[in-house]
C-alpha positions in Angstrom: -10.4 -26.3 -10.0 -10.7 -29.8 -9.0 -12.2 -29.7 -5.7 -13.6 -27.3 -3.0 -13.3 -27.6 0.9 -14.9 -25.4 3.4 -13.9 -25.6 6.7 -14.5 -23.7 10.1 -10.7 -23.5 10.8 -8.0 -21.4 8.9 -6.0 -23.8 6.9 -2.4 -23.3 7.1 -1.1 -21.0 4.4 2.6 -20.8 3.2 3.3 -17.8 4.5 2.5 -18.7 8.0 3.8 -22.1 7.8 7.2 -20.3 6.7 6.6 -17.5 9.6 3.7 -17.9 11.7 5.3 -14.5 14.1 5.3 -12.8 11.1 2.1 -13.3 8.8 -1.1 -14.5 9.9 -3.9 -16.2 7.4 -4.6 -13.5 5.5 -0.8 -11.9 4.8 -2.2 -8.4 3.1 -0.1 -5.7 2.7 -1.1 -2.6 5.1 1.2 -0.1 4.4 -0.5 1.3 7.7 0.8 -1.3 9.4 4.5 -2.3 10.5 5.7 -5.9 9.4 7.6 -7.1 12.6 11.0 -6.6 10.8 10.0 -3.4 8.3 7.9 -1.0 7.5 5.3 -1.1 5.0 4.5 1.9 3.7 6.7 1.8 0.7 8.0 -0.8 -1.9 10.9 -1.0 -4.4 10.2 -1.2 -7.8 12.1 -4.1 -10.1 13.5 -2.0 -12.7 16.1 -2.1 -15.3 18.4 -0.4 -12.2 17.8 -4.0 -10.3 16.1 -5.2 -7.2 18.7 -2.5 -5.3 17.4 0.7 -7.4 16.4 3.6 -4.7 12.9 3.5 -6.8 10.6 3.2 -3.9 6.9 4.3 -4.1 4.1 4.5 -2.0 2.5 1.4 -1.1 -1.0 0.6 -2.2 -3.7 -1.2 0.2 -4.2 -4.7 -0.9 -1.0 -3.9 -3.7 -3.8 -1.6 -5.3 -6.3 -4.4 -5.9 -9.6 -2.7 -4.9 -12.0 -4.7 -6.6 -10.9 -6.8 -3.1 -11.2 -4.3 -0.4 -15.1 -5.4 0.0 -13.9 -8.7 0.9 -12.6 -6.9 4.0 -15.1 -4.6 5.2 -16.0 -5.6 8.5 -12.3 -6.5 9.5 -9.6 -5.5 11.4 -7.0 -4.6 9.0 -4.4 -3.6 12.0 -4.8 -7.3 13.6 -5.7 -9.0 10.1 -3.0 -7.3 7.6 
């Protein structure tokens, strides 16, 4: 880490440089929540079958990393997914 900057804006991110109607800062994964153009709620494994295999699972909140759901506590995770 070379430097540290705090600000009291959200910086622009790449996913909502790339699609601002899309993602906003924060671009979690809510499988409770619709993405404009799909749902959620499920994910395709990348398997020896390929990108295209019918391997779909349930998706996890935050991809299944809990150790971050405190950082989201007292947020909105249907307007901030």
């Amino acid at each position: 880490m070379v430097r540290i900057t705090l600000t009291d804006q959200e910086p622009p991110t790449t996913w909502n440089r790339l699609a601002a109607h899309e993602y906003g800062f924060y671009a979690n994964v809510n499988p409770n929540v619709a993405h404009p153009r799909w749902s959620q709620a499920s994910e395709r494994r990348i398997t020896k079958g390929g990108l295209f295999s019918q391997n779909r699972i349930d998706t996890e909140m935050f991809n299944g990393y809990r150790e971050v759901a405190p950082l989201y506590s007292n947020m909105d995770l249907t307007r901030y997914y």
